[in-house]
C-alpha positions in Angstrom: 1.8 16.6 6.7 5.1 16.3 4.7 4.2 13.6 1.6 6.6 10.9 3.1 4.9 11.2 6.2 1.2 10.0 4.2 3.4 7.3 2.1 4.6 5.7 5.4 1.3 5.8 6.9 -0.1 4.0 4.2 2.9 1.6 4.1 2.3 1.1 7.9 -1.2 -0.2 7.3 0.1 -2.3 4.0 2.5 -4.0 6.2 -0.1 -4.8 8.8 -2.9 -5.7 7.1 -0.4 -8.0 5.2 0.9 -9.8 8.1 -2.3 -10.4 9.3 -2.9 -12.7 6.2 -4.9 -10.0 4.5 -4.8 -9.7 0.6 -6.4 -8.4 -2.1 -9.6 -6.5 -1.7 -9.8 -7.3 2.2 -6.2 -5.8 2.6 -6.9 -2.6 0.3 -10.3 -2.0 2.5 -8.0 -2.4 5.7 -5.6 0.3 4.4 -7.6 2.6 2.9 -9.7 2.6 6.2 -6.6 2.9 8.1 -6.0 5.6 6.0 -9.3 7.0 4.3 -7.4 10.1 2.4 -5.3 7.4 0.7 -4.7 7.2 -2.9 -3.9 4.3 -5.5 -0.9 6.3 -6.0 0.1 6.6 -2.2 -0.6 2.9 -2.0 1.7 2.0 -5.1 4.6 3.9 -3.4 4.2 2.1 -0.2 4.2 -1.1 -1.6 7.5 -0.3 -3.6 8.9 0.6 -0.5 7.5 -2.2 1.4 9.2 -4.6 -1.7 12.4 -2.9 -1.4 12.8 -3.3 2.5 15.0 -5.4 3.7 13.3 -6.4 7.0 10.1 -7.4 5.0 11.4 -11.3 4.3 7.7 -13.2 4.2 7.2 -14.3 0.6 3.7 -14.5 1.0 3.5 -10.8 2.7 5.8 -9.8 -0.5 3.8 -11.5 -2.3 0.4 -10.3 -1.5 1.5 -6.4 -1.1 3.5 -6.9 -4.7 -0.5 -8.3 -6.2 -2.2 -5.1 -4.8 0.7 -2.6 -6.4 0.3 -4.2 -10.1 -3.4 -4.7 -9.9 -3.7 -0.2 -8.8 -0.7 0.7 -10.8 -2.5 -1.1 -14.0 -5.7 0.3 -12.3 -4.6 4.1 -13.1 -8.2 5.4 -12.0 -9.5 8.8 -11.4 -7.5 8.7 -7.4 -4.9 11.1 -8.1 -2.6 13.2 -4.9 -3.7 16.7 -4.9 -0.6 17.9 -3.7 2.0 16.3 -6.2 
């Protein structure tokens, strides 16, 4: 599976979970079981491109998904793609 297709996958689940009033810890359990070969850094590209589209307008989705990106970008642990 081509790379995009894993980051929009993953960005799928973010958008989901989101809009289901998910945050946090409950939303990053929803994705990465959604999604169990997720990474942090899959999960900090969906939720740039989740930030940066234009039919995402809920502040509090925007707000929750832009949370979970700083808290696993800062994060940095050992979750690293194999194939990058």
């Amino acid at each position: 599976m081509p790379q995009k297709k894993k980051i929009r996958k993953v960005y799928d689940a973010l958008i989901e979970g989101a809009y289901m009033g998910l945050s946090d810890v409950q939303l990053h359990d929803y994705v990465f079981e959604q999604c169990p070969k997720a990474t942090s850094k899959r999960l900090v590209r969906a939720s740039l491109l989740a930030l940066s589209d234009p039919n995402v307008q809920d502040r509090n989705v925007l707000n929750v998904i832009y949370a979970l990106a700083i808290k696993h970008r800062l994060d940095g642990g050992p979750d690293v793609d194999e194939d990058d």
